[in-house]
PyMOL CGO cylinders between C-alpha atoms (Angstrom):
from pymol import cmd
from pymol.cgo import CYLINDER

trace = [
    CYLINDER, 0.00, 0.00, 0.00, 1.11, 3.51, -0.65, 0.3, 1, 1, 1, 1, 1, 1,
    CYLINDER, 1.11, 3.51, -0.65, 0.31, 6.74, -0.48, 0.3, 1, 1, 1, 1, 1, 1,
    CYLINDER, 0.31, 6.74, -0.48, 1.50, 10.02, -2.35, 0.3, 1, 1, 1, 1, 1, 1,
    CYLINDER, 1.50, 10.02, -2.35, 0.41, 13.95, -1.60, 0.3, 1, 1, 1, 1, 1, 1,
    CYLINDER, 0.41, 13.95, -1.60, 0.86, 16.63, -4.62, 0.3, 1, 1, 1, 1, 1, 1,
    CYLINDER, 0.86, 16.63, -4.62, -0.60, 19.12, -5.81, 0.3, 1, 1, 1, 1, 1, 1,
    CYLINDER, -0.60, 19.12, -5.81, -3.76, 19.17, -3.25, 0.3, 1, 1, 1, 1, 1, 1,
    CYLINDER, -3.76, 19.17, -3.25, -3.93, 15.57, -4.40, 0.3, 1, 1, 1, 1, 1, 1,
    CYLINDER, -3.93, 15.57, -4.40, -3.79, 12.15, -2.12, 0.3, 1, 1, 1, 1, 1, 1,
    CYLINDER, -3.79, 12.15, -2.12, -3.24, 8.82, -3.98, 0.3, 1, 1, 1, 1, 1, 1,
    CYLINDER, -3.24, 8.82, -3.98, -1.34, 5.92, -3.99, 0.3, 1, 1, 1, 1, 1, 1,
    CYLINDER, -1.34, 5.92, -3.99, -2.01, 1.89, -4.38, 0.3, 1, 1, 1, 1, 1, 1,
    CYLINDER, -2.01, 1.89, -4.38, -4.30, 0.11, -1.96, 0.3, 1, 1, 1, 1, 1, 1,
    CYLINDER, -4.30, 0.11, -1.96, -3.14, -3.65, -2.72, 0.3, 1, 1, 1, 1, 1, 1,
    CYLINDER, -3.14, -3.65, -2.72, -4.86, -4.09, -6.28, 0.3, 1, 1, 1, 1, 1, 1,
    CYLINDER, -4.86, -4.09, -6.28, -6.22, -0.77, -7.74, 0.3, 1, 1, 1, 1, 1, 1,
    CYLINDER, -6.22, -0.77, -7.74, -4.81, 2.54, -7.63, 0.3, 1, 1, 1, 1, 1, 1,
    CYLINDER, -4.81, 2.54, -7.63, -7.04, 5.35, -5.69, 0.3, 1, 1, 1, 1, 1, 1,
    CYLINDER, -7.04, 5.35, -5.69, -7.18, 9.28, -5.39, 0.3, 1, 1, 1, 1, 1, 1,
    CYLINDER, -7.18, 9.28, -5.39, -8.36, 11.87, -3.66, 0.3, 1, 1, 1, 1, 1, 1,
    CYLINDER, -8.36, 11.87, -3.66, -8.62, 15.73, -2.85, 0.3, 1, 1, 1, 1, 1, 1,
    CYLINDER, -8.62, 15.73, -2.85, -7.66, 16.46, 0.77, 0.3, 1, 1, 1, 1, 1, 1,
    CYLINDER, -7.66, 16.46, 0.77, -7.48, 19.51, 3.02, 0.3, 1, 1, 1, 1, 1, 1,
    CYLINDER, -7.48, 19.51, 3.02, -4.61, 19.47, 5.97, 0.3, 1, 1, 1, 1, 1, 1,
    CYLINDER, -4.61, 19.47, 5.97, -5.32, 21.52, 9.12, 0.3, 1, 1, 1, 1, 1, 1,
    CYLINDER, -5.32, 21.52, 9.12, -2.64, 21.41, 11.88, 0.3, 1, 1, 1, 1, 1, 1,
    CYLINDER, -2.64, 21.41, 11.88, -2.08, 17.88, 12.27, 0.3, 1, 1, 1, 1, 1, 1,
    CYLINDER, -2.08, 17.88, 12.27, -5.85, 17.23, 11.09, 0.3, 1, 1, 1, 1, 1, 1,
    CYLINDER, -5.85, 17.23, 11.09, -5.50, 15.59, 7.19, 0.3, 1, 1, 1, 1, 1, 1,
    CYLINDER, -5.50, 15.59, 7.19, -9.33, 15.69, 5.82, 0.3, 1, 1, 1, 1, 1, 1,
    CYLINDER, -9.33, 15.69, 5.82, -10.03, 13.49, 2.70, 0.3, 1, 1, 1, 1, 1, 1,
    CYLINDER, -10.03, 13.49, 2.70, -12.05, 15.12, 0.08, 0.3, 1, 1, 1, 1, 1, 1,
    CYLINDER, -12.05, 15.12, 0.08, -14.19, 13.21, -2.28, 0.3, 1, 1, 1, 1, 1, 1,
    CYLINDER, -14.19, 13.21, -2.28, -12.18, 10.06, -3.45, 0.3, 1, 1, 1, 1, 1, 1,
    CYLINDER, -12.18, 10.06, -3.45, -12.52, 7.27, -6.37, 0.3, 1, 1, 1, 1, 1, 1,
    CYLINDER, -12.52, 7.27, -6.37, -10.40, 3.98, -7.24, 0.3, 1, 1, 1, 1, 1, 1,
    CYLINDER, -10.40, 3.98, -7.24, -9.55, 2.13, -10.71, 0.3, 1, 1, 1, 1, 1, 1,
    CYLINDER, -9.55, 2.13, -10.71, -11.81, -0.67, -8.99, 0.3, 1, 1, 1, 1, 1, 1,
    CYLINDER, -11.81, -0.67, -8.99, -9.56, -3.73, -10.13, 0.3, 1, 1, 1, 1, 1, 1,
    CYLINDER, -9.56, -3.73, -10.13, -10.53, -7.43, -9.02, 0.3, 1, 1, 1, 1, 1, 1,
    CYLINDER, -10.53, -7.43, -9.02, -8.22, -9.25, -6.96, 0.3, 1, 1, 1, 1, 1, 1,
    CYLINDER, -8.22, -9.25, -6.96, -8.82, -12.09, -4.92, 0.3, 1, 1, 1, 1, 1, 1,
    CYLINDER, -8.82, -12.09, -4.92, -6.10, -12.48, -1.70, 0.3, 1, 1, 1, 1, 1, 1,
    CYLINDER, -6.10, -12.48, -1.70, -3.67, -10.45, 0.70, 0.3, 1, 1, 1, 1, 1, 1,
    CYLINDER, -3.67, -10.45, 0.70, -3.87, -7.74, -1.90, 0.3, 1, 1, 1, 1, 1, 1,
    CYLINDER, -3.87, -7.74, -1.90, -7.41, -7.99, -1.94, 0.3, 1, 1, 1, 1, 1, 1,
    CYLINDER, -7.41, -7.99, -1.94, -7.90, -8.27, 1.74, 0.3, 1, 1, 1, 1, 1, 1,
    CYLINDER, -7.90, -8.27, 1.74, -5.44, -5.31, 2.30, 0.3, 1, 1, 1, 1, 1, 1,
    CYLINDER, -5.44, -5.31, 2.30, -7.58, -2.99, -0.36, 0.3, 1, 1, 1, 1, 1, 1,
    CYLINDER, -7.58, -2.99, -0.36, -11.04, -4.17, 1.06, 0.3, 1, 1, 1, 1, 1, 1,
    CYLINDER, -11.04, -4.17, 1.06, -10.04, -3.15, 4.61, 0.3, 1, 1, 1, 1, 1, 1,
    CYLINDER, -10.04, -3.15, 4.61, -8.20, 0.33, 3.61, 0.3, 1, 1, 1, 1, 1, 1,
    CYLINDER, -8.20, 0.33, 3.61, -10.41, 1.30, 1.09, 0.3, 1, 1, 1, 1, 1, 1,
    CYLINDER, -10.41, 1.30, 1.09, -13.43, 2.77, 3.14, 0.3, 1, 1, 1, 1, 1, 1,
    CYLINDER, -13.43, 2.77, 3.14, -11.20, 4.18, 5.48, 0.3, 1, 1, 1, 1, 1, 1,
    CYLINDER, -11.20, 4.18, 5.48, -10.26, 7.79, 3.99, 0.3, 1, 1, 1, 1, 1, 1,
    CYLINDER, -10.26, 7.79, 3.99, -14.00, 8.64, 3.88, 0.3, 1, 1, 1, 1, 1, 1,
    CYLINDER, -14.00, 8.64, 3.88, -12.91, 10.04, 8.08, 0.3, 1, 1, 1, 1, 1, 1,
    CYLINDER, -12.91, 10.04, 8.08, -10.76, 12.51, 9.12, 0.3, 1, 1, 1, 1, 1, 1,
    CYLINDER, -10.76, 12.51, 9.12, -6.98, 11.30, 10.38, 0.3, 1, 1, 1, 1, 1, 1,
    CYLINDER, -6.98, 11.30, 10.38, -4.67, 12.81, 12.77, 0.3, 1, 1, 1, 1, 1, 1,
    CYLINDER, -4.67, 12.81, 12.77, -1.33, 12.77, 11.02, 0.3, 1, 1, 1, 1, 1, 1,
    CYLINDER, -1.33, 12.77, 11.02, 2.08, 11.66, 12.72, 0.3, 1, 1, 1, 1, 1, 1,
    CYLINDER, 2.08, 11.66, 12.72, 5.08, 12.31, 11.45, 0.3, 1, 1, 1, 1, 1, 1,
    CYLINDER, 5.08, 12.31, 11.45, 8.94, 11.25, 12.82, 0.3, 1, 1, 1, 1, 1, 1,
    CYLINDER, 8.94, 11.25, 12.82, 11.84, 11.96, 10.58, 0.3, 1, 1, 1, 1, 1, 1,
    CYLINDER, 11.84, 11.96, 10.58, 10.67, 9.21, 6.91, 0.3, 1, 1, 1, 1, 1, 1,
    CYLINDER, 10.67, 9.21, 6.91, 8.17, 7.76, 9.51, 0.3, 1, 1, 1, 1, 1, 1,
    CYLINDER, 8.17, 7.76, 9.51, 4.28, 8.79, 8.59, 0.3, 1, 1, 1, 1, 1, 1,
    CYLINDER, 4.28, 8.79, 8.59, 1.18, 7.88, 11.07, 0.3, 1, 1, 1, 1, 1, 1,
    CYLINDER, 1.18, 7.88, 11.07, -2.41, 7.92, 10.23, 0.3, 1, 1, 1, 1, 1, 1,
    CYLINDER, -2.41, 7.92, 10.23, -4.91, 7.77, 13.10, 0.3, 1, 1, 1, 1, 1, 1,
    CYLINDER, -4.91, 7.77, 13.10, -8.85, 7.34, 12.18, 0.3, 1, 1, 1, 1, 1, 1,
    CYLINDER, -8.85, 7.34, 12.18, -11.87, 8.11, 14.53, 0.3, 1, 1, 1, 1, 1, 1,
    CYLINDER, -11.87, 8.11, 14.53, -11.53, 4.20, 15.63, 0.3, 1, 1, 1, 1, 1, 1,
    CYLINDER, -11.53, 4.20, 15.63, -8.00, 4.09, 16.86, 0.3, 1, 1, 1, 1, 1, 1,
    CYLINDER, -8.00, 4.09, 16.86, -7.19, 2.29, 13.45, 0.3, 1, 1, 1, 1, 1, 1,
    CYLINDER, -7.19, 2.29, 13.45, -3.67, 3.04, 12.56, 0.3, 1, 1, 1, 1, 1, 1,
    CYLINDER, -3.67, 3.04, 12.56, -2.04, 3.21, 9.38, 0.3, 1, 1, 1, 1, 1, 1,
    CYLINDER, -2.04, 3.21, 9.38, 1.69, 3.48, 8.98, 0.3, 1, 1, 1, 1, 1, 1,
    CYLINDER, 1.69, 3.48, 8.98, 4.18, 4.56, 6.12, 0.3, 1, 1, 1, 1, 1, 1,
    CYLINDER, 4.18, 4.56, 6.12, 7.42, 4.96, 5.55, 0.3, 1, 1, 1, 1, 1, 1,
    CYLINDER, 7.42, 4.96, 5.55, 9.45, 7.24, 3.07, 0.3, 1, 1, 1, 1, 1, 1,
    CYLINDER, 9.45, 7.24, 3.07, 10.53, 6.00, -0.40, 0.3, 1, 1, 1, 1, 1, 1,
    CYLINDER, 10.53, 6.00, -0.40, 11.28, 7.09, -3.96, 0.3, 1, 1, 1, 1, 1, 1,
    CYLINDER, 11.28, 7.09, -3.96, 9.04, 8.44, -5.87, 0.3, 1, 1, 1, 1, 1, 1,
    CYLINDER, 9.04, 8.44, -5.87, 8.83, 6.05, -9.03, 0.3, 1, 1, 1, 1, 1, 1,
    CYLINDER, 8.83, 6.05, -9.03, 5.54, 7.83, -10.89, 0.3, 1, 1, 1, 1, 1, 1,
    CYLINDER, 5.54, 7.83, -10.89, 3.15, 10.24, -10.22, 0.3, 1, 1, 1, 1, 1, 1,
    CYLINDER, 3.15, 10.24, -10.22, -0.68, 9.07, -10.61, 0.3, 1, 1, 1, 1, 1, 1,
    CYLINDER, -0.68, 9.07, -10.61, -2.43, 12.13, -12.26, 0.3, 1, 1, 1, 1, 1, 1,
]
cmd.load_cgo(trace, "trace")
């Protein structure tokens, strides 16, 4: 799973299809804005991972960040974490 920011953009891969997303970022408040997906069909851990982080950037996070070390909090407590990498392509 990844996740980019640019350009007042969000996106990244969520295990089989790419996603998007506008987003707003107030203090350490990161608000996703109306989002979509390339909705591809996969069946196992990728699918699994995409099922369960999919519905999740319809909430408000509290953003973390420690040196290349990123932390998303939602409402629940659920936590996702990411770490810093090169930038292969950009998803428009």
């Amino acid at each position: 799973m990844t996740l980019g920011f640019g350009e007042g953009r969000a996106f990244g891969y969520a295990g089989c299809s790419r996603y998007f997303s506008g987003y707003t970022l107030s203090g350490n408040r990161l608000a996703p804005g109306p989002s979509g997906s390339t909705m591809m069909y996969c069946e196992g851990e990728g699918g699994e991972v995409e099922r369960a982080f999919l519905p999740l950037p319809e909430h408000p996070f509290i953003l973390q960040r420690e040196g290349e070390h990123m932390r998303l909090i939602a409402p629940d407590g659920t936590r996702l974490e990411f770490e810093a990498a090169a930038v292969e392509s950009r998803y428009p």
